[in-house]
C-alpha positions in Angstrom: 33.2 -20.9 14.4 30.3 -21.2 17.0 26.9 -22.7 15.6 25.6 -19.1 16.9 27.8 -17.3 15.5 28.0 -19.0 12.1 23.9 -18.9 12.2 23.9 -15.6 12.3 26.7 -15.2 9.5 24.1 -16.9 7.1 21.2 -15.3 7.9 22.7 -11.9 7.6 24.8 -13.2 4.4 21.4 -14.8 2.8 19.9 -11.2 3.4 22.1 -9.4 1.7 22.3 -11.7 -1.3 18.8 -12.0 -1.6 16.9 -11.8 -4.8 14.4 -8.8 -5.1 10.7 -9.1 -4.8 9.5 -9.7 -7.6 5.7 -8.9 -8.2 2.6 -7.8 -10.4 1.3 -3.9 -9.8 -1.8 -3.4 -8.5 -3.7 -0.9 -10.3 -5.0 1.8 -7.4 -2.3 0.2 -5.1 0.8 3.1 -4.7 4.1 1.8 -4.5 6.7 2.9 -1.9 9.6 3.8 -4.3 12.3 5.4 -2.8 15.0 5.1 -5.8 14.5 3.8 -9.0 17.2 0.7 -10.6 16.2 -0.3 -13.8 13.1 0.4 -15.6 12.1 -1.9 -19.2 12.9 0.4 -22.1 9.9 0.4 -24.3 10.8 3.2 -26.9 11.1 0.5 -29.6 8.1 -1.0 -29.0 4.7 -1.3 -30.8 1.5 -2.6 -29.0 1.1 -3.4 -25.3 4.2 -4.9 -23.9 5.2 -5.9 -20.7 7.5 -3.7 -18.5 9.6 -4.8 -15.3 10.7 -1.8 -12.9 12.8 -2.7 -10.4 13.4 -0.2 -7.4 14.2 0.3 -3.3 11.6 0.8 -1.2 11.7 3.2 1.9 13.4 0.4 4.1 16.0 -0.3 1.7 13.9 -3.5 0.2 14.4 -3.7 -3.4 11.4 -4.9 -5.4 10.5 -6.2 -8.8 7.2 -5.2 -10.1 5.7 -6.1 -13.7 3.0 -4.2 -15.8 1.4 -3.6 -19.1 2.4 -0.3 -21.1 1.6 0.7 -24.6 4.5 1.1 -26.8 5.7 4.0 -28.0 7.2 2.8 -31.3 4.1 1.9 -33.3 3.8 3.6 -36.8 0.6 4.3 -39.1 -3.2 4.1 -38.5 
């Protein structure tokens, strides 16, 4: 294989393997979300817990952002 042609092949092969993005929301700062992957399920939770959504943005980019929710799960007082 060439060394341009097999430089190419790795960039375009590292691209596609990448890992997502992964960063901390931003209160006041809207994320470009065009389809959701995975979301933390929380339902079992008590207290403030962190939660990871991971989704593809408009260009196809697929991010990782964490946050704080309350749990839903919490029982008495």
């Amino acid at each position: 294989m060439k060394p341009a042609v097999a430089l190419a092949f790795a960039i375009v092969s590292s691209s596609i393997l990448a890992e997502p993005t992964e960063e901390v929301a931003r209160p006041g700062v809207p994320l470009d979300i065009a389809k959701t992957i995975s979301i933390t399920d929380v339902s079992n939770a008590c207290g403030i817990v962190p939660v990871e959504l991971t989704y593809d943005d408009s260009h196809g980019q697929r991010h990782t952002v964490t946050y704080q929710v309350w749990g839903t799960a919490c029982s008495g007082g």
